[in-house]
Biopython code that builds the backbone (N, CA, C, O; Angstrom):
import numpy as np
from Bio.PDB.StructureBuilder import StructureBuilder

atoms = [
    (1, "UNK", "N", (-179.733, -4.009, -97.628)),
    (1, "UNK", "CA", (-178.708, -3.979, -96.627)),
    (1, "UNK", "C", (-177.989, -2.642, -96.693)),
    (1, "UNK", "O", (-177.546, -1.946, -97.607)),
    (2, "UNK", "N", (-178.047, -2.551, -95.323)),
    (2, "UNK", "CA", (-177.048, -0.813, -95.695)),
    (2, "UNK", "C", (-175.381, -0.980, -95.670)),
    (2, "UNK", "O", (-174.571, -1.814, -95.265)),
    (3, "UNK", "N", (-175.360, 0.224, -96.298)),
    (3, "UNK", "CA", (-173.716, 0.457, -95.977)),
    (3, "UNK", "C", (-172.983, 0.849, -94.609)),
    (3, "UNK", "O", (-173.642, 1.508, -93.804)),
    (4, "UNK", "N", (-171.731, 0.510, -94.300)),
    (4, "UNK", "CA", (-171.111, 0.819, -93.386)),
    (4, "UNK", "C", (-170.847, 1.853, -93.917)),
    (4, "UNK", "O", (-170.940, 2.064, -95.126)),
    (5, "UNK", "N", (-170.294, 3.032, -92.647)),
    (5, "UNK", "CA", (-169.406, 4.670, -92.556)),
    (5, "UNK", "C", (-168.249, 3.816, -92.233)),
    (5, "UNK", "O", (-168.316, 2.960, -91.352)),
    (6, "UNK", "N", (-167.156, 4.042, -92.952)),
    (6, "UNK", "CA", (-165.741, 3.656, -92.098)),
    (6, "UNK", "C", (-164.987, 4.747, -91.166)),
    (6, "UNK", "O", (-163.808, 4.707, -90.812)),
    (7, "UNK", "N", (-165.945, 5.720, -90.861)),
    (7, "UNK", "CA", (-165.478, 7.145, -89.907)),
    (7, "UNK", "C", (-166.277, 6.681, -88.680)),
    (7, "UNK", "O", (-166.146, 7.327, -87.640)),
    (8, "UNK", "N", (-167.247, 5.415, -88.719)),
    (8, "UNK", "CA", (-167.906, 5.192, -87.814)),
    (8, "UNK", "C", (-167.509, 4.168, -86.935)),
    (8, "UNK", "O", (-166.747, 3.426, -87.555)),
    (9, "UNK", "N", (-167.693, 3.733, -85.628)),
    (9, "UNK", "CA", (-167.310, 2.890, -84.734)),
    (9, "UNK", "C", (-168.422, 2.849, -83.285)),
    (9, "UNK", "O", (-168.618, 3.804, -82.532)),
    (10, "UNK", "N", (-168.884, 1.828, -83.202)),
    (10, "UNK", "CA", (-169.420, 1.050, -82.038)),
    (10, "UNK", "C", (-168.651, 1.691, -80.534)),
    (10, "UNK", "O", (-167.533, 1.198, -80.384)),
    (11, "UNK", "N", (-168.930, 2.389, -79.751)),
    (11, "UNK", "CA", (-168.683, 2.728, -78.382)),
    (11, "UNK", "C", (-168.958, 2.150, -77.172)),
    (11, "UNK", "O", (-169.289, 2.817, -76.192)),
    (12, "UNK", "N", (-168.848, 0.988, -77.168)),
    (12, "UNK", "CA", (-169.404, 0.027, -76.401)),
    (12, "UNK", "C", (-168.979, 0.673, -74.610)),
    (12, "UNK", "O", (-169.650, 0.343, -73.632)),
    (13, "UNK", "N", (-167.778, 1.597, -74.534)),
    (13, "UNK", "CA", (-167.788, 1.718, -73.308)),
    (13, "UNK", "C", (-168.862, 2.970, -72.418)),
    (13, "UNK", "O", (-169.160, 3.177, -71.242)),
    (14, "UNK", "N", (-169.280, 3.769, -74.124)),
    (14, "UNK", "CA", (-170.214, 4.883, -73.817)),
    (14, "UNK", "C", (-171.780, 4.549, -74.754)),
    (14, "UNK", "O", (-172.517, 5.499, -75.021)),
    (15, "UNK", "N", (-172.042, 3.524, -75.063)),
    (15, "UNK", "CA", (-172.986, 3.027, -75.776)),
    (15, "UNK", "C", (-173.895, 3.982, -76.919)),
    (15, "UNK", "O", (-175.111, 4.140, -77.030)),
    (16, "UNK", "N", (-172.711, 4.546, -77.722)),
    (16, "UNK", "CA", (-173.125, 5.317, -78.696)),
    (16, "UNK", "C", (-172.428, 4.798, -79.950)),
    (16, "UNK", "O", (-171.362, 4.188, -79.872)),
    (17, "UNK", "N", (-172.960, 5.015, -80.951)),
    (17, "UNK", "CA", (-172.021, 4.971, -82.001)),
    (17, "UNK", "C", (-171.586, 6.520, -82.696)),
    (17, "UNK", "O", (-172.248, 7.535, -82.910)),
    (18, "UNK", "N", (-169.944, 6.113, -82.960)),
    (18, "UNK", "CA", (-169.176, 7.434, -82.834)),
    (18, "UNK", "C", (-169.015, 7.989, -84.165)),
    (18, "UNK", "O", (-168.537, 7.173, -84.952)),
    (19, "UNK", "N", (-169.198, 8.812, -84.517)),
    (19, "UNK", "CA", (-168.575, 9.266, -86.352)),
    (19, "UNK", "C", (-167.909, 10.167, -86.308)),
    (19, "UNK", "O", (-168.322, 10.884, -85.397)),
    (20, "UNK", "N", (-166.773, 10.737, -86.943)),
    (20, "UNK", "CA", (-166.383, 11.605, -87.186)),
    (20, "UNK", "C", (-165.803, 11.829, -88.853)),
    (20, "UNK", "O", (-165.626, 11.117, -89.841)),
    (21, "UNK", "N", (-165.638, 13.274, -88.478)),
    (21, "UNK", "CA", (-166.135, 13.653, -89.904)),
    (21, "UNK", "C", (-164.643, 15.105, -89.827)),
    (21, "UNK", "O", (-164.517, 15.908, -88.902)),
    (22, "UNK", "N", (-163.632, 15.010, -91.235)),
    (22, "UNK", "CA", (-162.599, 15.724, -91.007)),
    (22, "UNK", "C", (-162.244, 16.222, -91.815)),
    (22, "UNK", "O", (-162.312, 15.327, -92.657)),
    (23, "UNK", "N", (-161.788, 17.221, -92.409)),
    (23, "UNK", "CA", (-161.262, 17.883, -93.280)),
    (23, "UNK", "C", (-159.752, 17.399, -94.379)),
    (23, "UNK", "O", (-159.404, 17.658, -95.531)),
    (24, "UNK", "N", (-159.133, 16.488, -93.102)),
    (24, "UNK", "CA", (-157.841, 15.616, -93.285)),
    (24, "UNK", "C", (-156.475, 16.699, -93.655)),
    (24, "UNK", "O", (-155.324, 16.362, -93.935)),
    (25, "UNK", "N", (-157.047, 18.083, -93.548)),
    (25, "UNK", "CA", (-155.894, 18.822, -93.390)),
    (25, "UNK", "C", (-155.007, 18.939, -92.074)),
    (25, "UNK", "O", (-155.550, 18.978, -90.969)),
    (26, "UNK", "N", (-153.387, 19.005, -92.253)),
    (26, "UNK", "CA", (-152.412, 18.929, -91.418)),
    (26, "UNK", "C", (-152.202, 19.965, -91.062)),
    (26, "UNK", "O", (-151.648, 20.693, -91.885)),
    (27, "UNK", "N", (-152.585, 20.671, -89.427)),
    (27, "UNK", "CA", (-151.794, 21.926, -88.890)),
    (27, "UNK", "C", (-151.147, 21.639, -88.085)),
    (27, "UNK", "O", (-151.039, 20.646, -87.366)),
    (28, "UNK", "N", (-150.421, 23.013, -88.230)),
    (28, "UNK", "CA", (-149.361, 22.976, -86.818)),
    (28, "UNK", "C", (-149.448, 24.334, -85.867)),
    (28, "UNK", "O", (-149.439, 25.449, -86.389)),
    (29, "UNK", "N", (-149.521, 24.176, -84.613)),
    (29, "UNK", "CA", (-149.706, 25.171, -83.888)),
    (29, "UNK", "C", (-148.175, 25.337, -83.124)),
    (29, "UNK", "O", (-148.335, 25.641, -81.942)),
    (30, "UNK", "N", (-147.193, 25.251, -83.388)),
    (30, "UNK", "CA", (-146.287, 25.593, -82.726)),
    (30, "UNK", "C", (-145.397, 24.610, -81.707)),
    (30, "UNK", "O", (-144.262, 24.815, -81.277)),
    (31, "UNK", "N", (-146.299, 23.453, -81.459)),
    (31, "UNK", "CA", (-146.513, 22.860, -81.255)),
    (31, "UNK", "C", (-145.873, 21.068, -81.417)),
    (31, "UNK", "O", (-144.996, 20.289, -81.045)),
    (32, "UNK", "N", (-146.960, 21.201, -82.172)),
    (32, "UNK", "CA", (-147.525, 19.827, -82.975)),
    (32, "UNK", "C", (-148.139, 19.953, -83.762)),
    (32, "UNK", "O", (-148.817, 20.971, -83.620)),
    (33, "UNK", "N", (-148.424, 19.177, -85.090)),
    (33, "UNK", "CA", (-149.216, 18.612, -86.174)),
    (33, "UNK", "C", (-150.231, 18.088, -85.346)),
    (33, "UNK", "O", (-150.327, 17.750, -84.166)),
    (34, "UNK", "N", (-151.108, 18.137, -86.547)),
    (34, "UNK", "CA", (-152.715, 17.814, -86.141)),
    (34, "UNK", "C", (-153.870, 18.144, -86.887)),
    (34, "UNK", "O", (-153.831, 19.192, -87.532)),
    (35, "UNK", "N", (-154.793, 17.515, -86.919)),
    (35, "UNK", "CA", (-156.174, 17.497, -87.866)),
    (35, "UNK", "C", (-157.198, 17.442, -86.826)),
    (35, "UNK", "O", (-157.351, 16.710, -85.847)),
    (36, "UNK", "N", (-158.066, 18.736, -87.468)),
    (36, "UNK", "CA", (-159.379, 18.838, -86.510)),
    (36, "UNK", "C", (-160.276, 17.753, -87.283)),
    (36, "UNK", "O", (-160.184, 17.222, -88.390)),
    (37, "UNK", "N", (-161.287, 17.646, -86.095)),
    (37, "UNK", "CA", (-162.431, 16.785, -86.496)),
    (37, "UNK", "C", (-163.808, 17.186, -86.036)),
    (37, "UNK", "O", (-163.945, 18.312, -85.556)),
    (38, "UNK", "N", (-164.797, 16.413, -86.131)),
    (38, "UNK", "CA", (-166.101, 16.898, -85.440)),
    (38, "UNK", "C", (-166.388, 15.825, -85.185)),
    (38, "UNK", "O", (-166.617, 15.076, -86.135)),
    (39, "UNK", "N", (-166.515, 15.210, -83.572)),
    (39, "UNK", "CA", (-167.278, 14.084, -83.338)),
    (39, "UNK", "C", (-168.827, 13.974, -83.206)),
    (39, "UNK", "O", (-169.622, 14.844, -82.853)),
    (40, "UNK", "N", (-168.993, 13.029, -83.479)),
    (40, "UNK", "CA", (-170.910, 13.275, -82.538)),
    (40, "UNK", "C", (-170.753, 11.599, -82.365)),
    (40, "UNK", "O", (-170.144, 10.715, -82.967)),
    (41, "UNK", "N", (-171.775, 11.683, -81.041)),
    (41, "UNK", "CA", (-172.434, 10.367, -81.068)),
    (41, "UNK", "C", (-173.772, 10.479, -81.453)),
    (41, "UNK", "O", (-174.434, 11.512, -81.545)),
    (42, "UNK", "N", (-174.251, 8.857, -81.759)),
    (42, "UNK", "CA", (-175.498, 8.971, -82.357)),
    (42, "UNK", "C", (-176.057, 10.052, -83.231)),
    (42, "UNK", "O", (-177.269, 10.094, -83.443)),
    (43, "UNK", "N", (-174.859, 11.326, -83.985)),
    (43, "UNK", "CA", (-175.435, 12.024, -84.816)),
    (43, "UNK", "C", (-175.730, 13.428, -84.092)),
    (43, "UNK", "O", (-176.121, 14.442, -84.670)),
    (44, "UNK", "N", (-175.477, 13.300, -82.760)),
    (44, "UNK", "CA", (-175.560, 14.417, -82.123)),
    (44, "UNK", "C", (-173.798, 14.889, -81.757)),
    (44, "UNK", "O", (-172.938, 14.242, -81.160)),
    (45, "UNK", "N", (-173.720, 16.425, -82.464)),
    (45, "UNK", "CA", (-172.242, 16.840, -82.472)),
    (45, "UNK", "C", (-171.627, 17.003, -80.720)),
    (45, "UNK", "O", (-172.026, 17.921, -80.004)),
    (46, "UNK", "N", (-170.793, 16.133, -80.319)),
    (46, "UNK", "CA", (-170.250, 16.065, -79.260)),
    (46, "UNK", "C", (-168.586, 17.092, -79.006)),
    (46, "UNK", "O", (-168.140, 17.310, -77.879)),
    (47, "UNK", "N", (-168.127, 17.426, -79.876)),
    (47, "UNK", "CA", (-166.874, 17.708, -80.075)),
    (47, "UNK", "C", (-166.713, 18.456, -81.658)),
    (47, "UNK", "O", (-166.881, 17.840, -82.710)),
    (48, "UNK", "N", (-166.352, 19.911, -81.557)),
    (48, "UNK", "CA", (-166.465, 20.423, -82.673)),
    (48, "UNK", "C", (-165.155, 20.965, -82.652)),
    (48, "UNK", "O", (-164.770, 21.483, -81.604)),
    (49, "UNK", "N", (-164.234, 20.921, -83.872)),
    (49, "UNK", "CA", (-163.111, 21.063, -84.136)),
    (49, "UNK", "C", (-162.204, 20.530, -83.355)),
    (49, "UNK", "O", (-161.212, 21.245, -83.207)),
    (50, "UNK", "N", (-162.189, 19.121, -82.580)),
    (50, "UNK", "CA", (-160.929, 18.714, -81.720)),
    (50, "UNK", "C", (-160.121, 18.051, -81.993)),
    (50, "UNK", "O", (-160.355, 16.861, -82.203)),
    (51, "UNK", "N", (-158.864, 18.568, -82.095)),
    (51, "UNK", "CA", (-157.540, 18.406, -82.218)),
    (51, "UNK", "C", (-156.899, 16.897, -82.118)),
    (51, "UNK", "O", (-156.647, 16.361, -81.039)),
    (52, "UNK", "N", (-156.690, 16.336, -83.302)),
    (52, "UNK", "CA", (-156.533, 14.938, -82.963)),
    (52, "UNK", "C", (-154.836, 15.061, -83.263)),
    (52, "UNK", "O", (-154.556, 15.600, -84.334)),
    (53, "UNK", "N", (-153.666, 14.599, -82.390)),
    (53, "UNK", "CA", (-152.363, 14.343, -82.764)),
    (53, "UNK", "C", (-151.997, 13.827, -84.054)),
    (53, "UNK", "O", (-152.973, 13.196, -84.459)),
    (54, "UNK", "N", (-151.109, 13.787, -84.858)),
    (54, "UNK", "CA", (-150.749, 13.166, -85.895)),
    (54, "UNK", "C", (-149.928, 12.393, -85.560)),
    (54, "UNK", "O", (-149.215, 12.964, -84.735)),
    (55, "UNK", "N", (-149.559, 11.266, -85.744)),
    (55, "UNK", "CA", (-148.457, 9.882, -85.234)),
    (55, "UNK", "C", (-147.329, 10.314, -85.436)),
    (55, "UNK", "O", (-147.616, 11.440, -85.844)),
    (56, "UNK", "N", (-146.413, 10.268, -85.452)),
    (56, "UNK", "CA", (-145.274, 10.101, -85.589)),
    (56, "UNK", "C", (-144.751, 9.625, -87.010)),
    (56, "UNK", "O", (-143.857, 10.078, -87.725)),
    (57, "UNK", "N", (-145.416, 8.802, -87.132)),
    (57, "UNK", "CA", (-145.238, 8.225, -88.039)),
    (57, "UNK", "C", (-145.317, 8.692, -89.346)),
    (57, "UNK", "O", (-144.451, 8.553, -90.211)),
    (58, "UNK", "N", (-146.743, 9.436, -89.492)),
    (58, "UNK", "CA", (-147.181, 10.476, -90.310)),
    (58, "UNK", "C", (-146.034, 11.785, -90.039)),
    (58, "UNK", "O", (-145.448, 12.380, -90.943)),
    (59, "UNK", "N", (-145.918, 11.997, -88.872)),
    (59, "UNK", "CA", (-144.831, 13.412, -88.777)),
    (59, "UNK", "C", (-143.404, 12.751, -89.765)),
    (59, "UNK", "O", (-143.032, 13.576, -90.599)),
    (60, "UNK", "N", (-142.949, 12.004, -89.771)),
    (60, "UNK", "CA", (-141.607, 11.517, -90.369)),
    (60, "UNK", "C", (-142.456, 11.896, -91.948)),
    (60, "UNK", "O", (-142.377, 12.894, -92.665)),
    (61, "UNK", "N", (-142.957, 11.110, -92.033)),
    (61, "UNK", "CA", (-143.487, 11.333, -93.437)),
    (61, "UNK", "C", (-143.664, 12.306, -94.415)),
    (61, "UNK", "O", (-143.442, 12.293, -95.626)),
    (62, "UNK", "N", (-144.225, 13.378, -93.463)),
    (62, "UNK", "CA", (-144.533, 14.460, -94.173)),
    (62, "UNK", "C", (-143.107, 15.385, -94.172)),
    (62, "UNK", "O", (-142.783, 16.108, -95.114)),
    (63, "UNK", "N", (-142.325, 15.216, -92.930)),
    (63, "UNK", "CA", (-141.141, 15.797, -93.324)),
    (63, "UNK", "C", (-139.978, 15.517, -94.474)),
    (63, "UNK", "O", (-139.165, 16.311, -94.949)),
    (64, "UNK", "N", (-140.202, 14.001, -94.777)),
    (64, "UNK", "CA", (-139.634, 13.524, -95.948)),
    (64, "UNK", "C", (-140.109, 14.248, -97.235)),
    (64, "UNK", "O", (-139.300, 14.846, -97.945)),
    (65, "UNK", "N", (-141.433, 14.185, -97.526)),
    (65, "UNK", "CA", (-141.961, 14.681, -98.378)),
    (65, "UNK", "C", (-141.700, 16.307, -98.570)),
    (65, "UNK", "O", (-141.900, 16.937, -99.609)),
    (66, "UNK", "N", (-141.105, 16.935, -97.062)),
    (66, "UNK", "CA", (-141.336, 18.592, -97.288)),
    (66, "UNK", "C", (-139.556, 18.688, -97.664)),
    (66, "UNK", "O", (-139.104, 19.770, -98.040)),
    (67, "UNK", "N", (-138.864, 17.772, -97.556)),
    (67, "UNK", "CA", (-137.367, 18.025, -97.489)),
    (67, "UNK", "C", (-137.243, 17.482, -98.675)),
    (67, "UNK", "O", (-136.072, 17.745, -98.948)),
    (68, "UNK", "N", (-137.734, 16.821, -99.677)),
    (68, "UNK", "CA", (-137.472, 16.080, -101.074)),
    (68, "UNK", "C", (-136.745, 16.938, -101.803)),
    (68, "UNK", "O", (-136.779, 18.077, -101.339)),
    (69, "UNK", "N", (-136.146, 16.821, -102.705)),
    (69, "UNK", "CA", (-135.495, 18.198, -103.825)),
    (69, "UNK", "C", (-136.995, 18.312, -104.706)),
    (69, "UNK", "O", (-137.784, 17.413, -104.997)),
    (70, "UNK", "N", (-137.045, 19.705, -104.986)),
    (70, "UNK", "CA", (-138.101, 19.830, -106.355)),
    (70, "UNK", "C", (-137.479, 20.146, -107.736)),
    (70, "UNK", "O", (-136.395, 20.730, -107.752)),
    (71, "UNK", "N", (-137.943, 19.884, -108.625)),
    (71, "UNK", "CA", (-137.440, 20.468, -109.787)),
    (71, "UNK", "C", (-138.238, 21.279, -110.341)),
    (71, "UNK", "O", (-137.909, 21.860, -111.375)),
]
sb = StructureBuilder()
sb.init_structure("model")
sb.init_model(0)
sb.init_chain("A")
sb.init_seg("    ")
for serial, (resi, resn, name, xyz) in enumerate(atoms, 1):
    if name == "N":
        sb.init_residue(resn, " ", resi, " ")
    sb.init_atom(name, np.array(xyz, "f"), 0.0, 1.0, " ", f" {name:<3s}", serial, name[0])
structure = sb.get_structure()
């Protein structure tokens, strides 16, 4: 039995299956925060380096973490 990719997902509205594959580093362009990715379907690269938003949620976060005191 094989393993699942958990970067992977069923595309049922474009009948591919989707993977992506990311570095998980946080930039900011001036902008917004954000992490590139590389999509492909079926293994064929569809999207190379595109810009996925970071939530909000994650934005609070990381600003907590950048405002902490250091010692």
């Amino acid at each position: 039995m094989g393993s699942t990719n958990p970067n992977q997902q069923i595309r049922s509205d474009l009948g591919v299956i989707e993977t992506i594959d990311s570095d998980n580093i946080v930039r900011w362009d001036g902008q917004r925060l954000y992490v590139e990715q590389d999509v492909y379907h079926n293994g064929q690269m569809v999207h190379r380096k595109y810009r996925k938003t970071v939530t909000a949620e994650v934005a609070r976060a990381i600003s907590a973490i950048l405002a902490a005191p250091t010692h």
